[in-house]
C-alpha distance (Angstrom), angle and dihedral (degrees) to the residues before:
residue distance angle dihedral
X1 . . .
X2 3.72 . .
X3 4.09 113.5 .
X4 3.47 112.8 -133.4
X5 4.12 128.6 -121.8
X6 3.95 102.6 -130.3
X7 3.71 100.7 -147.2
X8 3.67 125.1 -163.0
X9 3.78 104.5 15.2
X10 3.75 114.1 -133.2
X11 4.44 122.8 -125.3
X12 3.52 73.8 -117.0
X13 3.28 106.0 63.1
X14 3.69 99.8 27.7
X15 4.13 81.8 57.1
X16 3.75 85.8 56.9
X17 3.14 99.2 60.0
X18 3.56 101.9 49.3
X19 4.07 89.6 41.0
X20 4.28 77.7 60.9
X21 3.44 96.6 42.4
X22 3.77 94.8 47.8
X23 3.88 89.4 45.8
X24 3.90 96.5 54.2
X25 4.16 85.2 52.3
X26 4.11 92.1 -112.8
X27 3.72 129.9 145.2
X28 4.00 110.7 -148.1
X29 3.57 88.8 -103.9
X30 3.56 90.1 58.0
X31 3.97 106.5 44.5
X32 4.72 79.2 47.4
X33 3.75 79.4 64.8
X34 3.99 103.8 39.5
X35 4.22 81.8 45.7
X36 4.04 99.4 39.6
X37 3.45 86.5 -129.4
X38 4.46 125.1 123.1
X39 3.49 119.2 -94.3
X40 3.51 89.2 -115.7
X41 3.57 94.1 60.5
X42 4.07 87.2 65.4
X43 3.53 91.5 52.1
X44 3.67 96.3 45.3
X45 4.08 89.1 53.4
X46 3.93 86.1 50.2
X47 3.46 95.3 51.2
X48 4.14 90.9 51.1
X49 4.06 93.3 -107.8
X50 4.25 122.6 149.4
X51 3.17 119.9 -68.3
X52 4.02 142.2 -175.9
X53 3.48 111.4 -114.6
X54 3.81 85.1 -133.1
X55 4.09 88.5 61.1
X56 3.67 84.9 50.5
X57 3.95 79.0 54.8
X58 3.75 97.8 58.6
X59 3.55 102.7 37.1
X60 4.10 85.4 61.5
X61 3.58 89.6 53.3
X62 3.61 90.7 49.0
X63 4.10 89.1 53.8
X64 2.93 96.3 47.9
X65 4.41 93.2 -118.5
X66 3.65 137.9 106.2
X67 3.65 120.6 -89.1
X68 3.32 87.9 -120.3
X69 3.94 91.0 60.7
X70 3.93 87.8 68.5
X71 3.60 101.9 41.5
X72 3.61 91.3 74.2
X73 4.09 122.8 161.8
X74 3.43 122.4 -88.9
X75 4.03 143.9 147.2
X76 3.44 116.2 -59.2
X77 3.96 125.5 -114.3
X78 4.03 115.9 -100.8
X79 4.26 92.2 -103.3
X80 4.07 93.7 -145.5
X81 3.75 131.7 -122.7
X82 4.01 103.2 -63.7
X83 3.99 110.4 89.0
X84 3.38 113.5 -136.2
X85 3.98 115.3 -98.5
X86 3.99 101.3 -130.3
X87 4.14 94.3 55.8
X88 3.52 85.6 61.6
X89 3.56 102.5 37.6
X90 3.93 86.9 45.7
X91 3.96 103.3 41.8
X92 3.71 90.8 111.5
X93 3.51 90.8 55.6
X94 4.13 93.6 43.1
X95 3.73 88.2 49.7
X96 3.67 91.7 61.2
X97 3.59 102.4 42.9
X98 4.29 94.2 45.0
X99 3.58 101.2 24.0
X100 3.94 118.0 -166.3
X101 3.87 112.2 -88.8
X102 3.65 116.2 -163.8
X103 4.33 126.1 156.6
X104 3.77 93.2 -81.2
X105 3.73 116.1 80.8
X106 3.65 109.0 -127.2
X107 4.01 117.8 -141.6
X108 3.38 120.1 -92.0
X109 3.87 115.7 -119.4
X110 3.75 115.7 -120.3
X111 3.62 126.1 -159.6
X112 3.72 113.8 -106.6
X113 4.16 96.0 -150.1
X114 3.67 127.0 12.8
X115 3.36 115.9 -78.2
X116 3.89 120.0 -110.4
X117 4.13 99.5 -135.4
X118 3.97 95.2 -174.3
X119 4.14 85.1 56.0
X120 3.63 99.4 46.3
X121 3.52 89.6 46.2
X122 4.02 94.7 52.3
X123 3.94 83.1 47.8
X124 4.15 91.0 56.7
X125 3.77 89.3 45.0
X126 3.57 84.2 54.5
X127 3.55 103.0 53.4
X128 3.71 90.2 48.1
X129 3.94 90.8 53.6
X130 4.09 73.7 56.8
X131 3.53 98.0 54.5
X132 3.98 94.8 48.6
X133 3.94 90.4 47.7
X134 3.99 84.0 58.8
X135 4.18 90.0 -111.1
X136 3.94 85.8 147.4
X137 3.83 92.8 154.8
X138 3.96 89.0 54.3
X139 3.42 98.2 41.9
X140 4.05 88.8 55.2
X141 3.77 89.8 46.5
X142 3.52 92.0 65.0
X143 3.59 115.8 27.5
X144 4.09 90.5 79.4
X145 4.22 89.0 60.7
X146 4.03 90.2 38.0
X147 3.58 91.8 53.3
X148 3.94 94.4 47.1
X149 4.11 90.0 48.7
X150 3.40 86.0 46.8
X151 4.13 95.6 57.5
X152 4.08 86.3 40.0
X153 3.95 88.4 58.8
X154 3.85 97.6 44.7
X155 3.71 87.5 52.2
X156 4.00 95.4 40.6
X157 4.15 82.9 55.9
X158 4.16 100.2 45.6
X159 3.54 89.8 166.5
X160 3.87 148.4 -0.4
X161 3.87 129.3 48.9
X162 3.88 90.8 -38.1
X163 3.72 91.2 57.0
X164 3.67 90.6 59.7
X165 4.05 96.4 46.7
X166 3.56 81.7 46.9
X167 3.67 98.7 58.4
X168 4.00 88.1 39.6
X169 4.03 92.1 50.6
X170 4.00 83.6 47.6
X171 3.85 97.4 47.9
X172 3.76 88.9 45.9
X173 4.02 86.2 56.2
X174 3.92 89.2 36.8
X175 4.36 82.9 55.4
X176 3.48 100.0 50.0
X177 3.76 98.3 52.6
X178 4.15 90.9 39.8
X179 4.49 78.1 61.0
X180 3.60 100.7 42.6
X181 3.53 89.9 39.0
X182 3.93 91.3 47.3
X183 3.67 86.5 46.8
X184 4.12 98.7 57.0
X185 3.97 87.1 45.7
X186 4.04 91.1 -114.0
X187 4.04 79.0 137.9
X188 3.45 97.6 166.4
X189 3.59 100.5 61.9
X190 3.61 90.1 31.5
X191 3.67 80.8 67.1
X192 3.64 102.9 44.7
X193 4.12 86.0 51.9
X194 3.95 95.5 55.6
X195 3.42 92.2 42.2
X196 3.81 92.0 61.6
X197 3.84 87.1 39.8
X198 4.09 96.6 62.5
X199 3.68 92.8 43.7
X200 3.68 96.4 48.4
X201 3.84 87.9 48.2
X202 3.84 90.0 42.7
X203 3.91 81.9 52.1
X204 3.52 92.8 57.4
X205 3.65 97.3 58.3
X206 4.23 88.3 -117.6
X207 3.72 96.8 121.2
X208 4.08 86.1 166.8
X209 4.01 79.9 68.0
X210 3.85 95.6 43.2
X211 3.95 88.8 48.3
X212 4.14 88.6 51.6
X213 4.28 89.8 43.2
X214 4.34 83.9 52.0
X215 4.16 81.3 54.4
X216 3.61 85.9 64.5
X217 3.45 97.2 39.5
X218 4.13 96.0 48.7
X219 4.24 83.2 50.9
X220 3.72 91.3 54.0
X221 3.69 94.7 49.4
X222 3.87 86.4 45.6
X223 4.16 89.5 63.5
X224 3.75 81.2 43.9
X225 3.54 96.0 63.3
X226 4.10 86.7 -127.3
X227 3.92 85.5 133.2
X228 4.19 94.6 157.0
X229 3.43 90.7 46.9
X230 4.02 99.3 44.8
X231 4.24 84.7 49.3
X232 3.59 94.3 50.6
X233 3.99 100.1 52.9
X234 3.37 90.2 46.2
X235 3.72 102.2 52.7
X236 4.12 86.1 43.0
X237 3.93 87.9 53.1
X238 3.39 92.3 49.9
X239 3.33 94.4 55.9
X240 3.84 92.5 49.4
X241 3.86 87.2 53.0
X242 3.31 105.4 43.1
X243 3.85 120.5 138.2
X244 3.67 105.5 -119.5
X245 3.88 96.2 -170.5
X246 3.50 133.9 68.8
X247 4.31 102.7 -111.5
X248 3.97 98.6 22.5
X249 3.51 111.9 171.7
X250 3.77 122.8 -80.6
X251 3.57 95.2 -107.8
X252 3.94 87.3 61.3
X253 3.74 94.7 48.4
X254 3.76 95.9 46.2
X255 4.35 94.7 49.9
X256 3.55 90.8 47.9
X257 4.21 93.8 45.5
X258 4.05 81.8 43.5
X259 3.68 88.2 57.1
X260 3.44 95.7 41.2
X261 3.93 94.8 55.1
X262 4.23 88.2 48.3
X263 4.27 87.2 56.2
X264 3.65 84.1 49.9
X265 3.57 103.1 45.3
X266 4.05 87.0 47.1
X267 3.63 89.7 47.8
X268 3.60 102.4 56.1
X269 3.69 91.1 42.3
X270 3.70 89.5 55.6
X271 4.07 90.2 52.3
X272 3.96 92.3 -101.5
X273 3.62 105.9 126.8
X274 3.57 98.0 158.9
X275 3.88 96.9 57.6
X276 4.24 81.2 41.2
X277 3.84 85.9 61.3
X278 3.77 99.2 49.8
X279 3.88 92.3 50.6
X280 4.02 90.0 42.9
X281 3.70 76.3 58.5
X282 3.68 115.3 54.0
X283 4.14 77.8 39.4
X284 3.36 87.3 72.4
X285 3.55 101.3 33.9
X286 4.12 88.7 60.1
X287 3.95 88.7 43.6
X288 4.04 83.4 55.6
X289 3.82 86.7 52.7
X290 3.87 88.1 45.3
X291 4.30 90.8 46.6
X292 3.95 94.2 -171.5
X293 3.71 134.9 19.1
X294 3.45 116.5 -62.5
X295 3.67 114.1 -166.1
X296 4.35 119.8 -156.0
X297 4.10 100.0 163.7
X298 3.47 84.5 143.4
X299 4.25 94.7 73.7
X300 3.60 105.5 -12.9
X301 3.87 103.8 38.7
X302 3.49 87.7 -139.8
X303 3.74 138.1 132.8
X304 4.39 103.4 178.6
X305 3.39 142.3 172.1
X306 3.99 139.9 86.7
X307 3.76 103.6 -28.0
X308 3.75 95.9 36.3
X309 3.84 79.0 55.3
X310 3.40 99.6 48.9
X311 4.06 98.1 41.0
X312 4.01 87.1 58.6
X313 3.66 89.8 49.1
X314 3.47 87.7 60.7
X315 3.63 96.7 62.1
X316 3.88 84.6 71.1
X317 3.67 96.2 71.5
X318 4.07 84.2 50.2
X319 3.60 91.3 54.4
X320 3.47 86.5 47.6
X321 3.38 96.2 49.0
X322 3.94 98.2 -132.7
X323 3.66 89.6 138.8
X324 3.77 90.5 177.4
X325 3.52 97.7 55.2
X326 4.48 85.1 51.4
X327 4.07 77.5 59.1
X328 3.68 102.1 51.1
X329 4.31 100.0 41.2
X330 3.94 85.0 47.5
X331 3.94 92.1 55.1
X332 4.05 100.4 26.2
X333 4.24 111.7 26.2
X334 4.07 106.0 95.8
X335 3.78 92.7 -136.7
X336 3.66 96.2 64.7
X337 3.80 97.9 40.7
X338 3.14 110.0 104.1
X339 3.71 96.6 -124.0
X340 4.03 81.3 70.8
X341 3.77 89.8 54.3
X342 3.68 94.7 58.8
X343 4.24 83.3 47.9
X344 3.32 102.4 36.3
X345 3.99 107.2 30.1
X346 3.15 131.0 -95.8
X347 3.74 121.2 -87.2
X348 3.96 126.6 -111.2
X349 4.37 115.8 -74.7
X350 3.74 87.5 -114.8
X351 3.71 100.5 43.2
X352 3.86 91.2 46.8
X353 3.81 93.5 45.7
X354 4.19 84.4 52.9
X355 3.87 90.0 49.1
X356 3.95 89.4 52.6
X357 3.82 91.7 43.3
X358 3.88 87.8 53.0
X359 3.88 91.6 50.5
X360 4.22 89.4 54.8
X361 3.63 90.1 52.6
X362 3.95 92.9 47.1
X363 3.95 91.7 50.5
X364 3.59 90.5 46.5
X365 3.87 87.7 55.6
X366 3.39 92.0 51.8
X367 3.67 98.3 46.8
X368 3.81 97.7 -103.7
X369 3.87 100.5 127.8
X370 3.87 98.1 160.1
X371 3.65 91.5 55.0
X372 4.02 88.8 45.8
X373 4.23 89.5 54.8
X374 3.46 81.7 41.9
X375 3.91 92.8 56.4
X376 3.85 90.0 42.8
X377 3.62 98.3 52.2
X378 3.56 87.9 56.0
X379 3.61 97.2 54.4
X380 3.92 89.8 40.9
X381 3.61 89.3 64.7
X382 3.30 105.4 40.2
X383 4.05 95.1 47.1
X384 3.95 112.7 8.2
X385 3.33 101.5 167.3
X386 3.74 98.0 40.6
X387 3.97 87.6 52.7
X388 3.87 93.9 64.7
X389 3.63 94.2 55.0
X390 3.81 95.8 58.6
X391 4.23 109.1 94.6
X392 4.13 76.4 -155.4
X393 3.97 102.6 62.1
X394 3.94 80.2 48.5
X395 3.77 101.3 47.9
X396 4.03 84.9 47.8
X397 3.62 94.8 54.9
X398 3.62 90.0 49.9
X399 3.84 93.7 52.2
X400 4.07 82.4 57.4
X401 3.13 99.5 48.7
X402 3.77 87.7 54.7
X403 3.76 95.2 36.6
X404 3.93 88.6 54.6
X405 4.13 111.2 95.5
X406 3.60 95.7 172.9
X407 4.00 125.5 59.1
X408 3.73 107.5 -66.0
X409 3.98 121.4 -102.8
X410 3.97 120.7 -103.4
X411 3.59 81.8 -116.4
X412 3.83 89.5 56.6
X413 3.39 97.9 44.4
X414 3.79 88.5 50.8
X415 4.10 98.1 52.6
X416 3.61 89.1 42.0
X417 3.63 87.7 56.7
X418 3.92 98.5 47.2
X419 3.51 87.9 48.6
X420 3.55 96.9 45.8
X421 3.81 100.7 -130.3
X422 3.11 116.5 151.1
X423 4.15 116.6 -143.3
């Protein structure tokens, strides 16, 4: 899970932080030191400068407080005179998820034929093949006309069996524009689209599929820094999901271990490793139940079980920022050898392209920048366009380029350039 660059700190903030620092007794000097960060980072935070979200991390730790307890609300900064490119390249798209409202009730559209359910639902399962293979600019072509035949079918069907595979079909559609959405950073309509995606589901009766739409949801608020919140609706959905019975289905096991590994990826973010450890650990106890990966992208988006479990776990020591320890459990843990992939399944593209990403960053931490361009190559290949969305693959190449003493590689110069980071 990418970690976000926070970008023009606000007084707010920056106040926090020194209202922290103050409180725990610490000069600036001395909370660098408890953080293993410069001294000059400190200041920089006071003063309302950029920061990684991951700094953000540390200094918590350091204090003693959630992350959350220094992200605090606050105006936001004027945003200039140049519109950002995706609301106009997606205003189809937000004009069908928040429609205009104004006094006079517009017209409902009706469907002109009966809808063929079983077709639409081939064409969502389509488009989502689209957005793994990185076909961004097709998948945003057609979510606004999915999303409209999917409203025309649940109101064709305004009761009965076809209701309900309406409302599915439609939550499905509803899902994979809330994750393409979430992954361009258009978080506001990303928001609006998962939203209407758990309560359709929820509507249903599937709560399997509502539990897999609150997934999304707890990785949006993630990016959003809204780490209390994303920890809290996970834990409650796992509790709603829960399999009660010893051998529940799969599908049971593997939305309840999804959920799990969102609480704990909120949790450690938000400097609460403890609670991060006890999700880690019923994650693995329903990838036990699951024994290899079992794959649902159909309804659940989900492929779960022991290495999916152990990849996310990962992430921990990169929130942490033991680097070295990111290193070792890529090279020495069984479940991410690859020997273990052959036995246990392989993990999902995304999840697998995270866990390499994660493994560049370590070796550039540890001073290792071959093996980090070796890391990023891979993932370039195997998902280019997905790779220049992530602020992580970004921030890493910038760490190389400053890392680098001698004159950079051809390969370097090349990823810096398709990243557009500038040395």
């Amino acid at each position: 899970m990418a970690l976000e660059v926070v970008n023009g700190m606000t007084t707010e903030l920056a106040d926090n932080v020194r209202k922290y620092r103050r409180r725990a007794g610490m000069s600036q000097e001395e909370l660098a030191h408890a953080a293993g960060v410069s001294p000059g980072t400190v200041r920089k935070v006071e003063q309302g400068g950029t920061i990684r979200m991951e700094t953000l991390h540390t200094l918590a730790r350091a204090l003693g407080v959630t992350t959350a307890a220094l992200m605090a609300p606050d105006a936001p900064e004027p945003i200039g005179r140049a519109e950002e490119p995706n609301r106009l390249n997606l205003i189809q798209l937000r004009a069908v998820l928040t429609p205009a409202v104004g006094l006079v009730d517009q017209a409902a559209e009706v469907a002109g034929e009966e809808p063929n359910l079983r077709t639409f639902s081939r064409t969502v399962r389509d488009a989502r093949e689209l957005y793994f293979s990185d076909s961004y600019k097709s998948v945003a072509a057609q979510l606004p006309g999915l999303l409209r035949d999917a409203s025309l079918a649940v109101a064709y069907y305004d009761n009965g069996d076809e209701h309900r595979q309406a409302l599915l079909a439609r939550a499905e559609a509803l899902r994979l524009a809330g994750t393409y959405l979430t992954q361009v950073r258009q978080y506001d309509i990303a928001y609006a689209a998962l939203n209407s995606a758990i309560a359709d589901a929820k509507q249903s009766g599937d709560l399997l599929a509502a539990g897999s739409g609150v997934g999304g949801m707890c990785w949006l608020l993630v990016r959003q820094g809204r780490l209390d919140e994303a920890e809290r609706i996970a834990a409650e959905s796992m509790d709603a999901v829960e399999p009660k019975i010893t051998g529940a289905e799969p599908d049971h096991y593997a939305v309840w271990g999804g959920l799990a590994m969102e609480a704990a990826a909120a949790a450690a973010r938000n400097n609460r490793p403890d609670e991060a450890k006890e999700y880690r650990k019923a994650a693995r106890v329903a990838a036990t139940a699951v024994g290899t990966a079992h794959r649902n992208l159909s309804r659940h988006w989900s492929v779960f079980g022991p290495v999916t479990a152990a990849l996310k776990a990962l992430e921990d020591s990169m929130v942490i920022g033991d680097a070295r320890a990111v290193v070792r459990k890529a090279d020495e843990e069984e479940a991410l050898s690859p020997r273990a992939w052959k036995r246990l399944g392989r993990p999902s593209t995304n999840d697998g392209n995270r866990f390499t990403l994660d493994v560049a960053r370590a070796h550039t931490r540890t001073g290792d920048l071959s093996a980090a361009m070796d890391e990023l190559t891979r993932v370039r290949e195997a998902a280019p366009e997905w790779l220049r969305h992530q602020n992580s693959a970004a921030e890493t190449m910038q760490e190389i380029l400053s890392k680098r003493k001698r004159t950079l590689t051809t390969e370097m110069r090349d990823m810096a350039a398709y990243l557009d980071v500038v040395g």
